[in-house]
C-alpha positions as CSV (number, residue, x, y, z in Angstrom):
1,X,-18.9,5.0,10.7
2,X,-16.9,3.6,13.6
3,X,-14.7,1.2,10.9
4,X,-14.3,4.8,8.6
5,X,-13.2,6.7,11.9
6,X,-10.5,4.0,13.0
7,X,-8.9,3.9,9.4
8,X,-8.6,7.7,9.2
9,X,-6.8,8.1,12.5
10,X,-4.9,5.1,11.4
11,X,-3.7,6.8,8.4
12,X,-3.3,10.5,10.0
13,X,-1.1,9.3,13.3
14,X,0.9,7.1,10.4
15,X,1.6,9.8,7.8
16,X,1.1,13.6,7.1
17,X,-1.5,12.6,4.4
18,X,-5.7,12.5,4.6
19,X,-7.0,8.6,3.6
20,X,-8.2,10.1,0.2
21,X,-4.6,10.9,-0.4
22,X,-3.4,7.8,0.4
23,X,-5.6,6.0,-1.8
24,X,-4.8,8.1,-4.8
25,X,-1.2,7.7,-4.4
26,X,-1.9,3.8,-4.1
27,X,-3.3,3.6,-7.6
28,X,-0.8,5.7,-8.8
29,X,1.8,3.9,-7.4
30,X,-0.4,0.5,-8.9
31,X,-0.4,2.0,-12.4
32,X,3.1,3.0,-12.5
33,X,4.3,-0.5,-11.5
34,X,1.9,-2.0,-14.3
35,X,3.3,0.4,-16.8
36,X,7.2,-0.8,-15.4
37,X,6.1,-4.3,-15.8
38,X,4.9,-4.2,-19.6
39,X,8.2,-2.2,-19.9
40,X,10.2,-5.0,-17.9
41,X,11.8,-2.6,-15.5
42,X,12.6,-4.7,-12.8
43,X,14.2,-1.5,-10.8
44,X,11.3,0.4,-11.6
45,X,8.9,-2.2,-10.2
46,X,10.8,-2.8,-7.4
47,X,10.9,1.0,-6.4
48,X,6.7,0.5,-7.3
49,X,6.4,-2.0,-5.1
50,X,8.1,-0.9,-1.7
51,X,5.6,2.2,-2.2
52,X,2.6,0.0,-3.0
53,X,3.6,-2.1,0.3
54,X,3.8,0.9,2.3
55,X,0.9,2.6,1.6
56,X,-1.2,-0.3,1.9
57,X,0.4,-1.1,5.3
58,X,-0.1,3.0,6.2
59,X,-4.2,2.1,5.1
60,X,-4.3,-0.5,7.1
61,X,-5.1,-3.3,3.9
62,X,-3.8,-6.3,3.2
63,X,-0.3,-5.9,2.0
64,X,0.8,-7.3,-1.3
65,X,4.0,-10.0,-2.3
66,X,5.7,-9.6,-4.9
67,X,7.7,-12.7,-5.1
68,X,9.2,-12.0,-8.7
69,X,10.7,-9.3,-7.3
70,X,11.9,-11.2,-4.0
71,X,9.5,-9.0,-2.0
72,X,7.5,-11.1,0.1
């Protein structure tokens, strides 16, 4: 409960969003950048990508590279 607690304050003091929120919008933002890669968007997966690494960074997870995309 402790490790539940710490990410939730984590994600409150960062943003104005609950954790649950967070996670949605991370597979949203995961989904679109999938879609923009079948599409071969670069811009689109690029702008999909700075949101992915901020929200994972706001959750407190591992943060993702997307070298392709010079975004390390």
């Amino acid at each position: 409960m402790t490790a539940i607690m710490s990410v939730r304050e984590t994600v409150v003091s960062k943003s104005n969003f609950t954790p649950g929120q967070s996670w949605g919008a991370l597979r949203k933002a995961w989904k679109g950048y999938r879609i923009a890669k079948v599409q071969g968007d670069n811009a689109k997966m690029s702008e999909y990508a700075t949101k992915i690494r901020k929200l994972q960074g706001e959750l407190g997870i591992s943060v993702a590279s997307f070298p392709h995309l010079g975004i390390n």
